[in-house]
N, C-alpha and C positions, 0 to 999 in steps of 0.2 A: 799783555799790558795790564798793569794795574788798576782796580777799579775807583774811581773818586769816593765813593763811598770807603771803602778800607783804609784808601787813606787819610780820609776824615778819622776815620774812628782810629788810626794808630797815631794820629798827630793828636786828637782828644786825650787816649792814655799818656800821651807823653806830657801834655801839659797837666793832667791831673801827677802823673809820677812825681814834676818837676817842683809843685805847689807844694807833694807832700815833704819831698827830701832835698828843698833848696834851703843851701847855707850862706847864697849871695845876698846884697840888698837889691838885685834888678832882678826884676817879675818879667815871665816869657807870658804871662798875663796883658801885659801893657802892647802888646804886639798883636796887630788883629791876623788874622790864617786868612788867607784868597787864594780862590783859585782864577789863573788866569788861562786864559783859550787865545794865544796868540799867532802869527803868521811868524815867521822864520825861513833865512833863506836858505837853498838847497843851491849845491853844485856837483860838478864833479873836474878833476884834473885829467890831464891826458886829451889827445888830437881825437876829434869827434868831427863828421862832418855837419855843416851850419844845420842841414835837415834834421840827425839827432841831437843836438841842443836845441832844437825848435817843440821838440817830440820830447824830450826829456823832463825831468822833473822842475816842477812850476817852485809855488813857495808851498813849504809843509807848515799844516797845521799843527799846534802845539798845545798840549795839555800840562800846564805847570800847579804846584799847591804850595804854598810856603808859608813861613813867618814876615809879614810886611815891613822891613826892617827902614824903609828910607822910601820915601817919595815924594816927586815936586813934579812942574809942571809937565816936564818932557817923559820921565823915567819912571819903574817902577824897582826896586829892588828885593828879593826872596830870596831867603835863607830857608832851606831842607830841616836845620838842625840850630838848635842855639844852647849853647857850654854857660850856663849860668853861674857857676862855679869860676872859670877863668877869663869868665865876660868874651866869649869866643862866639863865632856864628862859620858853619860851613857848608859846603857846598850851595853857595848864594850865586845868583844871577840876577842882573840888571835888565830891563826888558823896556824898551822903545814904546811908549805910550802911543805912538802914530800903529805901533803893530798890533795893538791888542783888540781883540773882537768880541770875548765877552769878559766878563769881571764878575767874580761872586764874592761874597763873603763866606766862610766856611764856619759855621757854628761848632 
């Protein structure tokens, strides 16, 4: 697993890279970096009996970092990557504010 630290500091170079060689008018500056610690649910498919889904996996914890691209009362949404050039954002996920358990800001 990745550590939060590395990924601070390769999300830091990219926004230092992005500040030096951006030809758009929109700043990945204006976007704050969090990291979020949230719950997420787990399952599996397939006949199991009622004892292992009792025994099976609960909810996994999750370790997410991103660009804060959208949030309102209920959701959070993070973006991995943001294309300043063609105003793109990828690999983003939307994440249930009722699941989340801790919240940082990432400097």
């Amino acid at each position: 697993m990745v550590s939060i630290h590395l990924l601070r500091y390769a999300l830091r170079d990219l926004i230092s890279t992005l500040s030096e060689t951006r030809t758009s008018c929109h700043d990945t500056q204006m976007y704050s970096i969090a990291r979020i610690v949230w719950l997420d649910a787990q399952g599996e498919d397939g006949w199991k009996s009622l004892q292992e889904v009792k025994d099976g996996p609960h909810l996994a914890q999750i370790d997410s970092v991103g660009f804060v691209i959208r949030e309102d009362d209920t959701s959070i949404t993070l973006a991995l990557a943001i294309d300043t050039t063609n105003e793109n954002s990828g690999a983003y996920m939307t994440i249930p504010k009722s699941c989340i358990q801790l919240r940082t800001k990432v400097e």
